[in-house]
C-alpha positions in Angstrom: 0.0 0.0 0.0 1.0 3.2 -1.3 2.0 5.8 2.0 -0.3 9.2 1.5 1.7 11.5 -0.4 3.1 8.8 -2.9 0.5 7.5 -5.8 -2.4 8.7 -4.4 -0.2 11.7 -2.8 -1.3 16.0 -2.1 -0.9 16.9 -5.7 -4.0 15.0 -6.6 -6.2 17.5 -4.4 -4.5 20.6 -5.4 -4.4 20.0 -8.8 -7.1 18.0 -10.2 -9.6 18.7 -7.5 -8.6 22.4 -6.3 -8.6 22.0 -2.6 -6.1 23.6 -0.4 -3.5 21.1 0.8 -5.1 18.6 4.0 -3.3 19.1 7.4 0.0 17.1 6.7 -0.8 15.5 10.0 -4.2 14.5 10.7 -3.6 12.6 14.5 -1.9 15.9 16.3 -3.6 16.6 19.3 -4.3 20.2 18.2 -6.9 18.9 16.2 -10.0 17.3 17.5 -12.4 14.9 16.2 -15.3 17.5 15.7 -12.3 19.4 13.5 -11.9 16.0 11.3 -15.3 15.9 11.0 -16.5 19.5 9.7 -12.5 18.7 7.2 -14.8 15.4 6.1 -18.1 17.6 5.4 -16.4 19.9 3.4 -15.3 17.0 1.7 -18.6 15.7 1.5 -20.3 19.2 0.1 -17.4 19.5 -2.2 -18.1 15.7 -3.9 -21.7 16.2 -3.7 -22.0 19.4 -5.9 -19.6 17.9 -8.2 -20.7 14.4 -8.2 -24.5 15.5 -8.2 -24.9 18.3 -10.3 -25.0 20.6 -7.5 -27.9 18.7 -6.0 -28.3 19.3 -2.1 -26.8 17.2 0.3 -28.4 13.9 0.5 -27.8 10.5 2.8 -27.0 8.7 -0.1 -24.3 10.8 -1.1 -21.9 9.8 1.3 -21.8 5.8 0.3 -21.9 7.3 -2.6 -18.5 9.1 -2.2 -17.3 5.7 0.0 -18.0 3.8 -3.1 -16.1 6.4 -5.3 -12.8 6.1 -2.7 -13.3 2.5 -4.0 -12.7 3.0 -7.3 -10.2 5.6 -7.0 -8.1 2.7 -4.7 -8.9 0.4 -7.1 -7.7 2.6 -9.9 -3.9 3.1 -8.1 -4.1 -0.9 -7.3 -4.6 0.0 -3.1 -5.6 -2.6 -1.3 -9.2 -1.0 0.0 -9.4 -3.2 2.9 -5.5 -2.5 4.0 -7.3 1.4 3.9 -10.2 0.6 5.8 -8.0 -1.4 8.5 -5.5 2.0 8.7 -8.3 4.5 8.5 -10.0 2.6 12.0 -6.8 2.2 14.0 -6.4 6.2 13.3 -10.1 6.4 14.1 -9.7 4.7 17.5 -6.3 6.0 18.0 -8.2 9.8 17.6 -10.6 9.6 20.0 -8.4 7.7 22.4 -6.3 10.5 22.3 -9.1 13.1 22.7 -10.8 10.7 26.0 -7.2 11.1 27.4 -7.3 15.1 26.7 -10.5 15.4 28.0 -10.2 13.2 31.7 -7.2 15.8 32.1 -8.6 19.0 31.7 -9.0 21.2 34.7 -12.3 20.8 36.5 -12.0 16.8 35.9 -11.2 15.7 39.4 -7.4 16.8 38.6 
């Protein structure tokens, strides 16, 4: 599997899709999940008016776009399940991490 900035790497947002570069590390604690989220939903808009002729969001939408990152792995021979395996360890590892920072903020029994 391809690491994110190789084959399937930056350049192919900027350039072919014209989206301002992603965060070059998505699992700082800076960021929290709700962040990674509203970054996904902008995603989400973005495919839907171009996928959909600038139809409104819809729930469909979003298998939609999950079955369109299928073909695009498919396309640069990635192994989608390898993806889906990495994407849910950085899932779980994200809101571990978020837990951890909230049980030590101030006013948590600290």
């Amino acid at each position: 599997m391809a690491k994110y900035g190789e084959s399937m790497g930056a350049y192919i947002w900027r350039a072919q899709l014209g989206i301002p570069n992603p965060v070059e590390d998505t699992m700082t604690p800076e960021r929290t999940n709700d962040d990674r989220a509203e970054s996904a939903m902008r995603a989400l808009v973005y495919y839907s008016q171009k996928a959909h002729g600038g139809e409104s969001y819809q729930d469909y939408h979003l298998s939609d776009l999950l079955g369109d990152l299928r073909h695009l792995a498919d396309s640069y021979g990635e192994d989608w399940d390898a993806l889906l395996e990495t994407a849910n360890t950085h899932y779980i590892a994200e809101w571990e991490d978020e837990l951890r920072a909230r049980a030590n903020m101030p006013g948590r029994g600290n």
